[in-house]
N, C-alpha and C positions, 0 to 999 in steps of 0.2 A: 596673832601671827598666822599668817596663811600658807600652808606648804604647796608649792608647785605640783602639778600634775605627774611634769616628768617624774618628780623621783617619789610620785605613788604608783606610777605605772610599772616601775621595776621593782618594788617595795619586795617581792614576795620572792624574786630571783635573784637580785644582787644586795648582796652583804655589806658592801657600802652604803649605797644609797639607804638601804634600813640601820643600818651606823647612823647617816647624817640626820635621818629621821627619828630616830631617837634622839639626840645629842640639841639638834631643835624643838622637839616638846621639853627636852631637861630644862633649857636656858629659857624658853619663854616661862615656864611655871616656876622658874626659880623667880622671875621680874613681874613676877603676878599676873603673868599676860595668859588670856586663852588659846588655845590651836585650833585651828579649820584645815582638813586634809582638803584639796578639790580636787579632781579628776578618778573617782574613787569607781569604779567596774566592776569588780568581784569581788564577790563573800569572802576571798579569804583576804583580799587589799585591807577590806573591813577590819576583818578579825584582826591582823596584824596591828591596823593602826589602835584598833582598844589595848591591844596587850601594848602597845608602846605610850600609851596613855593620852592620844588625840582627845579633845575636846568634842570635835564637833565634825562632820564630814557631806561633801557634798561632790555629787557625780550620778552618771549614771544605774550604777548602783540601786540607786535610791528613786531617780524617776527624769522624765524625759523635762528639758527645760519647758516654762511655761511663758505664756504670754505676759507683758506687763497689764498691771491692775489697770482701771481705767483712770486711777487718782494718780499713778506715775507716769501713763501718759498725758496726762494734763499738765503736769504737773512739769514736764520736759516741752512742752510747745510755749 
């Protein structure tokens, strides 16, 4: 299950939005599912989302998009 960016980007200010983000890693791990945060920018988005129990996260954060391999551009022509 993939969490939107929007409500990573307010994760650390609004109470809700870290409500719904919680309430969405509960239900996908109660269905065995794993969670991926995306739009993740700051160490404390980060930290938040481990203490809410994210899975997996991706954003800048972590590093600048990179080019595709040359086996997925192949692989798309």
């Amino acid at each position: 299950v993939k969490i939107d960016r929007s409500f990573v980007e307010r994760l650390t200010e609004d109470t809700a939005d870290a409500v719904l983000v919680r309430l969405v890693v509960e239900a996908a791990h109660s269905l065995g599912r794993r969670v991926l945060a995306e739009g993740v920018e700051t160490v404390d988005q980060a930290r938040q989302l481990v203490s809410l129990g994210a899975d997996a996260a991706q954003g800048w954060f972590f590093g600048r998009p990179q080019p595709a391999s040359d086996a997925l551009a192949a692989a798309l022509t």
